[in-house]
C-alpha positions as CSV (number, residue, x, y, z in Angstrom):
1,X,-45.1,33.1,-2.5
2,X,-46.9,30.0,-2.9
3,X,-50.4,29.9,-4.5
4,X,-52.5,27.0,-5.3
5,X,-55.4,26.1,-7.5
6,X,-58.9,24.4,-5.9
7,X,-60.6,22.4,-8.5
8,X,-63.9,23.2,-7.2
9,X,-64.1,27.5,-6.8
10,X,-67.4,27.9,-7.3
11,X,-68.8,30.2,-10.2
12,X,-70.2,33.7,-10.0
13,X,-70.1,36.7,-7.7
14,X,-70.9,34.7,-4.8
15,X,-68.0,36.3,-2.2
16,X,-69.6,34.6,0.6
17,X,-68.8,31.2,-0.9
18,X,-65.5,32.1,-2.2
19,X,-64.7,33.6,1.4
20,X,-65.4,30.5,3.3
21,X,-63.2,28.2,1.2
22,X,-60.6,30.4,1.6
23,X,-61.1,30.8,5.0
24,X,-60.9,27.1,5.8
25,X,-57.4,26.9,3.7
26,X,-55.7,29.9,5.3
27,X,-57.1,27.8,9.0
28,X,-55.8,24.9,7.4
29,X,-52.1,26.3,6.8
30,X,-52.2,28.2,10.0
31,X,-52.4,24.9,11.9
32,X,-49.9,23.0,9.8
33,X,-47.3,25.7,9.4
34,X,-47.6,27.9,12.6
35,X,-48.5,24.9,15.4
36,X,-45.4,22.5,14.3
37,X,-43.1,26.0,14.9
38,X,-44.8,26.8,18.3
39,X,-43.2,24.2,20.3
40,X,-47.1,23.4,21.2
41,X,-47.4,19.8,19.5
42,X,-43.8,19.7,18.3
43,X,-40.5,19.2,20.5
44,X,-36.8,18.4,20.1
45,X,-35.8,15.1,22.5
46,X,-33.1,14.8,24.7
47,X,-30.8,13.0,23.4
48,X,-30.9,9.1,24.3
49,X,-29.0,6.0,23.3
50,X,-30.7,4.2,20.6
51,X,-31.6,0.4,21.1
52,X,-33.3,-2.5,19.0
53,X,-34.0,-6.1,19.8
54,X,-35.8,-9.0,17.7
55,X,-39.0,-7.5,19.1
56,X,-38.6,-3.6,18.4
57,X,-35.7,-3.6,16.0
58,X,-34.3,0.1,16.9
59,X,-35.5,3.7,17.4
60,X,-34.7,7.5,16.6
61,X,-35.3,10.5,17.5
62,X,-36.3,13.4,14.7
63,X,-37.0,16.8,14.3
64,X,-39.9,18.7,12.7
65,X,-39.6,21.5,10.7
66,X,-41.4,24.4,9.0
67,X,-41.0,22.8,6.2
68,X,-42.0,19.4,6.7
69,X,-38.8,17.8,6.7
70,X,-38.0,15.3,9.2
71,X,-34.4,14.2,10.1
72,X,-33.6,11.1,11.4
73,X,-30.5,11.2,13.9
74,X,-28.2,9.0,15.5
75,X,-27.7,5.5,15.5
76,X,-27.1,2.8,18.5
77,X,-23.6,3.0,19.6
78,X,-22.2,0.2,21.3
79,X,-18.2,-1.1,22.4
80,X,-19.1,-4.3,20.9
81,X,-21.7,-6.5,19.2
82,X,-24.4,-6.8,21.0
83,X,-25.0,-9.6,23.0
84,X,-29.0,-10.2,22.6
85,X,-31.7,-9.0,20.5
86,X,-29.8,-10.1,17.2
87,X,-31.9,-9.3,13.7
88,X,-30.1,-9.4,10.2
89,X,-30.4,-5.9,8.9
90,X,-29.4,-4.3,13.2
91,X,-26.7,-1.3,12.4
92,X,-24.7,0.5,15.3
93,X,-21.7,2.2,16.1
94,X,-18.8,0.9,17.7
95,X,-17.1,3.4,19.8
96,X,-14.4,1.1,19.9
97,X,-13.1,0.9,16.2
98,X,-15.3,4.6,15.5
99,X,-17.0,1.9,12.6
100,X,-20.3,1.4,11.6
101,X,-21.0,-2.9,12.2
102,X,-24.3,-4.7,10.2
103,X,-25.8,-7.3,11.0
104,X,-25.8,-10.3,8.4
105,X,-26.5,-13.2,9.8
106,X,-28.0,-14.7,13.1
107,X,-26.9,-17.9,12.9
108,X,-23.9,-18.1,12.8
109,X,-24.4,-13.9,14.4
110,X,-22.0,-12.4,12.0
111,X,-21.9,-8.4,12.4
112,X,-19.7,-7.1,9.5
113,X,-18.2,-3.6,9.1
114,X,-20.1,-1.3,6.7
115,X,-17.8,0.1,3.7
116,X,-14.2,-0.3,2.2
117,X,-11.9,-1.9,4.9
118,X,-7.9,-0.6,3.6
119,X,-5.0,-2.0,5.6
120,X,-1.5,-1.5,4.1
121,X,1.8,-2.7,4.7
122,X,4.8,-0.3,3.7
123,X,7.9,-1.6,5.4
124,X,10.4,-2.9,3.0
125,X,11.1,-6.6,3.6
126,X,13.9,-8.7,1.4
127,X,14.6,-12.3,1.4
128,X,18.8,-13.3,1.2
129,X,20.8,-15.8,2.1
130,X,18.9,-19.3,1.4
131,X,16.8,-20.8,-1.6
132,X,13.8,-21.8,0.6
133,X,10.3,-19.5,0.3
134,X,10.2,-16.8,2.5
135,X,7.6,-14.3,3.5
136,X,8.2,-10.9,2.8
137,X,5.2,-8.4,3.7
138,X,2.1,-9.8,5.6
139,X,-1.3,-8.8,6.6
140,X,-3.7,-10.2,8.9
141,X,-7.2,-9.9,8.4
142,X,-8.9,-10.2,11.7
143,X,-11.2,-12.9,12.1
144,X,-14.7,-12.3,11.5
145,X,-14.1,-9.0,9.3
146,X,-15.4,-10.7,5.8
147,X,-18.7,-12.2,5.1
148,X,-20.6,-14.1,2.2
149,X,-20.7,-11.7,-0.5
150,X,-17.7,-9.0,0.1
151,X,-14.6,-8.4,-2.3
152,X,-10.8,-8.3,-1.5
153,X,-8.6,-6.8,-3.4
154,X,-4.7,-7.0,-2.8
155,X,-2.0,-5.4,-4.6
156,X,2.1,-6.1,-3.8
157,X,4.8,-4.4,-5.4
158,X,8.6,-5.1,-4.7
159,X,12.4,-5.5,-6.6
160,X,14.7,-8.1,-7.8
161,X,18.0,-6.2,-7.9
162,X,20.5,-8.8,-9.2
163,X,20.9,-11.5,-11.4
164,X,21.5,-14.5,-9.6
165,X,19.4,-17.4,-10.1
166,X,15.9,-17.7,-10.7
167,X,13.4,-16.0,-8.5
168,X,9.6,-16.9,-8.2
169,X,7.3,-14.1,-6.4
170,X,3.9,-15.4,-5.0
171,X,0.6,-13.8,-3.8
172,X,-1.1,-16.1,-0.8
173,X,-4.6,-15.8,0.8
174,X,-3.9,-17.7,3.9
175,X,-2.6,-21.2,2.1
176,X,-4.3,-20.5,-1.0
177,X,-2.0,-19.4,-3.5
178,X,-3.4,-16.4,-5.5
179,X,-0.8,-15.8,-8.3
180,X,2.8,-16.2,-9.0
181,X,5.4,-15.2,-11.4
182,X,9.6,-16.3,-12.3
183,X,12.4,-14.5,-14.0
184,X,15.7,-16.2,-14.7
185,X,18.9,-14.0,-14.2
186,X,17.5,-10.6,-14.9
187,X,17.3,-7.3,-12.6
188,X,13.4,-6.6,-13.1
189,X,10.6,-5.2,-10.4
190,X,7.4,-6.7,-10.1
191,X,3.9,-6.2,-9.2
192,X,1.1,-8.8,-8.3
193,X,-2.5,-8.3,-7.9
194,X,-5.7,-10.1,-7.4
195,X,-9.2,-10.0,-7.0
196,X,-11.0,-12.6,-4.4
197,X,-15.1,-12.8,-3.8
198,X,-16.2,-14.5,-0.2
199,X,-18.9,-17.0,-1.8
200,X,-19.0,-19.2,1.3
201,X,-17.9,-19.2,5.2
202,X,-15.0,-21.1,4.5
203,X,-15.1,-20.7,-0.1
204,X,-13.4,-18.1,-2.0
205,X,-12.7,-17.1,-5.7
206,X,-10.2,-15.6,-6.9
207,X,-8.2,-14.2,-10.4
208,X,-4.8,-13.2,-10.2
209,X,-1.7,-11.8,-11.9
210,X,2.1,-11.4,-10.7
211,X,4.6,-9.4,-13.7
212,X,7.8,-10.2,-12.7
213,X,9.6,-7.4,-15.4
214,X,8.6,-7.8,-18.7
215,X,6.8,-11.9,-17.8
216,X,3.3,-12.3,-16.9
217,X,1.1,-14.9,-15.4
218,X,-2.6,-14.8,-14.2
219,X,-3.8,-17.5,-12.5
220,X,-7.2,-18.5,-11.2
221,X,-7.7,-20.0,-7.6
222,X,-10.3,-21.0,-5.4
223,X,-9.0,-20.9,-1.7
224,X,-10.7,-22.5,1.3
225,X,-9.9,-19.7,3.9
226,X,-12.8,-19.6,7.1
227,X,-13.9,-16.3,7.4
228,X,-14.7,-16.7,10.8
229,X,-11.3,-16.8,12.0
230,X,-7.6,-14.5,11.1
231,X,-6.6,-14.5,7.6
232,X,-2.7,-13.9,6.3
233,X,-2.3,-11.8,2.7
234,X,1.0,-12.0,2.1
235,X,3.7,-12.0,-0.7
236,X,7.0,-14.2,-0.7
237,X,10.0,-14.8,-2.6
238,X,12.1,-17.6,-3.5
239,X,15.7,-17.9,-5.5
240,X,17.7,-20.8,-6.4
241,X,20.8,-18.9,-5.1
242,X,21.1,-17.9,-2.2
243,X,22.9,-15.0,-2.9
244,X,20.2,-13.2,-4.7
245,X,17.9,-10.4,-2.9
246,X,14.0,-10.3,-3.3
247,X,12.0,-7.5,-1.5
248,X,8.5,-6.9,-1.5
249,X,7.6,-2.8,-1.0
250,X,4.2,-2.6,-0.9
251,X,1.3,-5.0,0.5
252,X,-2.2,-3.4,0.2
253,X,-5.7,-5.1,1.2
254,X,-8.7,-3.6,0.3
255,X,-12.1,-5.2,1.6
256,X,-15.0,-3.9,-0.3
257,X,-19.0,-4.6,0.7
């Protein structure tokens, strides 16, 4: 049980004093703790689609509780970005990608998704049969998914399984070129990586590495990709004999806010 201390009991044998301070605090705790449980001053909303606009950016709806807690629930849900009322900071639901969208800017109106965006690309791709660069594993990031500010993160993996020529395995961020490594005659696997930051609508920096076997090479880039439309990731290989077979395994984009 709870018990609490008043600064200002008076002194003495003085019940009747003593009574009426006690009195008013056992009213006092009576109204907060019984009346918010009656359902007399306190009720539970139907439920209702939440809205915002420049003027009145958003409600909720929330419960009381014995305790004094108050829950907020729910969110405006939408099938796309809303059309009016734009303010930086606006969050809802879209029922049609089951992702939470934020407002961060109004002009241009960009509404970015909220968290870690991972696509990944898994089906084995291998270049033969010429010496010209050729895509292995792509992935398109869908225009207006970055903003200023967020972090990609791409990983490729792949093989080299024979000997012939010399192979070159490169990283791209639409036509910027992220990283890239080359063996000469050797059987190896490789892995590239790289780590890109959105500083503009249409800026990017990024640090990169490809290890083609036991060779290394980081590289640091600074692509021009527009954020406001589709972006390719992709990795590629290149031989100077045709005969020899690159393949790419693994393609993963992370996009981190």
């Amino acid at each position: 049980m709870a018990t609490a201390t008043i600064p200002n009991r008076p002194a003495g044998t003085d019940a009747r004093s003593i009574a009426a301070i006690l009195g008013d605090f056992d009213a006092i705790l009576a109204q907060v703790n019984g009346n918010l449980q009656s359902s007399v001053n306190v009720a539970v909303a139907a439920a209702a689609t939440i809205d915002g606009n420049a003027s009145a950016e958003g409600a909720s709806t929330s419960l009381a509780r014995a305790d004094h807690a108050h829950m907020v629930q729910g969110v405006e849900r939408r099938a796309s970005d809303p059309s009016s009322g734009h303010f930086v900071g606006r969050v809802y639901f879209n029922t049609t990608t089951a992702r939470l969208m934020y407002c961060v800017s109004t002009s241009p109106l960009l509404y970015a998704k909220i968290g870690a965006d991972k696509m990944t690309n898994t089906t084995q791709v291998s270049s033969t049969g010429t010496t010209s660069e050729t895509n292995l594993q792509t992935i398109v990031i869908p225009a207006n998914t970055l903003a200023i500010g967020d972090m990609v993160k791409i990983r490729a993996a792949g093989t080299a399984p024979d000997t012939f020529g010399t192979k070159t395995i490169r990283l791209y961020f639409g036509a910027g070129l992220l990283a890239s490594s080359v063996v000469v005659g050797v059987i190896a696997d490789w892995s590239g990586e790289a780590t890109l930051v959105v500083t503009g609508a249409s800026a990017e920096k990024s640090g990169g590495v490809v290890v083609f076997g036991t060779v290394g090479t980081a590289d640091y880039s600074a692509p021009a990709e527009a954020i406001s439309g589709s972006i390719t990731v992709k990795s590629t290989g290149q031989s100077t004999n045709s005969n020899a077979v690159l393949t790419s395994e693994l393609l993963v984009v992370e996009v981190i806010r």
